[in-house]
C-alpha positions, -999 to +999 in steps of 0.1 A: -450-903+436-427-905+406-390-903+413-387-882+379-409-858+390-399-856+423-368-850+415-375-819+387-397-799+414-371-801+438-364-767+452-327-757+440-307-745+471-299-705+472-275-695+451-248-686+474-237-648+464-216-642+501-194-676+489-186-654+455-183-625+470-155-641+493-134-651+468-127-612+460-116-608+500-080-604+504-077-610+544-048-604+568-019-581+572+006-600+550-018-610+523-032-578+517+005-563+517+016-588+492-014-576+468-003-543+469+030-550+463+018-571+431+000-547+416-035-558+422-061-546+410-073-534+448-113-519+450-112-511+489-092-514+519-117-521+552-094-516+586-096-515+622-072-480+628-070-493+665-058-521+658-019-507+656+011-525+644+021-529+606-016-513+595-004-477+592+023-490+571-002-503+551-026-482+547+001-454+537+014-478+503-026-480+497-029-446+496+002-437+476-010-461+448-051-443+450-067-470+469-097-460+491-092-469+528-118-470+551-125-475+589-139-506+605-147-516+636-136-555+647-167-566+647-178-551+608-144-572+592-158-603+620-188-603+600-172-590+563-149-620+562-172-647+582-153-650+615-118-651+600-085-640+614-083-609+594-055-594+623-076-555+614-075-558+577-091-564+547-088-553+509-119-558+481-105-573+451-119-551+420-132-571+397-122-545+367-094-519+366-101-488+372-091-463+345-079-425+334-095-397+321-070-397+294-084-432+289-115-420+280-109-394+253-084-420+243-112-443+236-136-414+220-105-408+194-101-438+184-133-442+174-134-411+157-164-400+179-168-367+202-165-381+237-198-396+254-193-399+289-214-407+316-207-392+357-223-408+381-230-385+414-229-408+441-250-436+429-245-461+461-267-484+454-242-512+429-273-528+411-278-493+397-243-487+388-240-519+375-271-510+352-261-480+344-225-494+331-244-512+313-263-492+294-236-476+287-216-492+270-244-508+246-253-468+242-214-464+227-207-442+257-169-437+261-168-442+297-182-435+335-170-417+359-174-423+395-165-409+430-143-423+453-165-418+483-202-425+488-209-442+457-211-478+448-174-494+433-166-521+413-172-549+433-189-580+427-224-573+428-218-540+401-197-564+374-223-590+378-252-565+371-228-551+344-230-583+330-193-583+319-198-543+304-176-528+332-150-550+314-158-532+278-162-494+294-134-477+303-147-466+344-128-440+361-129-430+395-125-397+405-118-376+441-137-346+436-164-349+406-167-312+405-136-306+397-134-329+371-166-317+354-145-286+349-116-306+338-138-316+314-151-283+304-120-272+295-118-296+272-146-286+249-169-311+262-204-301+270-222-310+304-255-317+310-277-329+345-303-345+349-328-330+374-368-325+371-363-286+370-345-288+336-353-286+299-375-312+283-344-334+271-362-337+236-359-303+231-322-297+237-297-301+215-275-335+225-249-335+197-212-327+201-187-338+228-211-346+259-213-356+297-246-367+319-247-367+350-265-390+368-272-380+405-277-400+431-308-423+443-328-404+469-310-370+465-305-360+426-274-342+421-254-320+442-256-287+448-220-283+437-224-306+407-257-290+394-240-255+395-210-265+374-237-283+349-236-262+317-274-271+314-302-292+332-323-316+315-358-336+325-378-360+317-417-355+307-435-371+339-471-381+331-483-401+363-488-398+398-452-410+403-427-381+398-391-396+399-379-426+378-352-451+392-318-434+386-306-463+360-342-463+342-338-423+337-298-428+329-310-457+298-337-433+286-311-398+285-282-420+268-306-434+242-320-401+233-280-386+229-275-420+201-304-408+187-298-371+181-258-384+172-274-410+147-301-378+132-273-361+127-248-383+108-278-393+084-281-353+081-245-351+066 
């Protein structure tokens, strides 16, 4: 056989995702301190709460400066960090800083633009959130908000799906997203879910300062969230299949809000 050819049909080896994914482990007491200390830009702390010693000092300065901590067993940071001595901790290193609210409308104002903003209600799955961030920011959204509990972060796998946008879009994560929808409320801006027992979202009016929520992959929004929604919105559903994958839906909402914004601006 020809070398040439032989040698451009080899199989490539699998791309090695863990390997990248390791490089954004902080492991071991010390380390992990010093990266708190510093300023990092921390995603998620993984500890063993048996494992006693310097952790609960630790954990407390993570939790002063808003970083999520959860528990581990020994053998889930064994496996996390690949069998190294990681002494019952380990922190995620975020691959984009997290930002405020204020950063948000900040953003919408400069612009000149009514705020565009995207909530996310528990969207754990981080190829989805990656997707949906986005979307986002090529719609001209102002920014997404996320929860701090069951819902994908910015790790590696959600900048890489991003492609870099979680870099561009200001990403805010939140404690309590009902709260914050009427945080937002308060501040003139409209919100709207998205859930199959709403209005056809062609026939609603998607103008003005505005917030979609996004709810989660197998469960929609909830209950909570959907009651503080100042309206519901759906999309038509013509086939057999009744439920769209939650970034697919998210894309098709955002666009039809840049349409109705653009309709309107060539109305003036």
């Amino acid at each position: 056989m020809d070398k040439n050819f032989k040698d451009k049909n080899r199989r490539r080896p699998p791309a090695r995702e863990s390997s990248e994914r390791d490089e954004q482990l902080i492991i071991g007491r010390n380390p992990v301190t010093e990266a708190l200390k510093s300023g990092m830009n921390i995603d998620m702390i993984y500890v063993d709460p048996s494992a006693g010693g310097s952790i609960g000092h630790i954990t407390a300065l993570a939790r002063e400066k808003g970083i999520v901590v959860k528990d581990a067993t020994e053998q889930k940071l064994s496996k996390l960090c690949s069998g190294a001595s990681h002494q019952g901790i380990i922190a995620v290193g975020a691959c984009a800083e997290y930002k405020e609210l204020e950063d948000v409308f900040k953003a919408a104002g400069d612009k000149g633009e009514d705020p565009f903003i995207i909530i996310c209600d528990e969207i754990e799955d981080p190829h989805n959130l990656g997707a949906i961030i986005r979307t986002a920011e090529t719609a001209g959204a102002h920014g997404v908000i996320i929860p701090k509990r069951r819902s994908a972060s910015l790790n590696y796998t959600v900048f890489k799906t991003s492609a870099g946008a979680a870099s561009y879009v200001p990403v805010v994560r939140v404690a309590n997203i009902a709260q914050t929808i009427d945080e937002l409320k308060e501040r003139g801006v409209w919100v709207y879910g998205t859930d199959g027992s709403g209005e056809d979202y062609a026939s609603v009016s998607l103008t003005g300062p505005i917030a979609l929520v996004i709810g989660s992959e197998g469960f929609g929004m909830g209950r909570l969230v959907r009651e503080k929604c100042d309206g519901l919105l759906r999309l038509p559903m013509a086939g057999r299949i009744t439920s769209l994958n939650a970034s697919v839906a998210a894309g098709i909402f955002m666009y039809e809000i840049v349409r109705q914004r653009r309709a309107a601006v060539d109305k003036e």
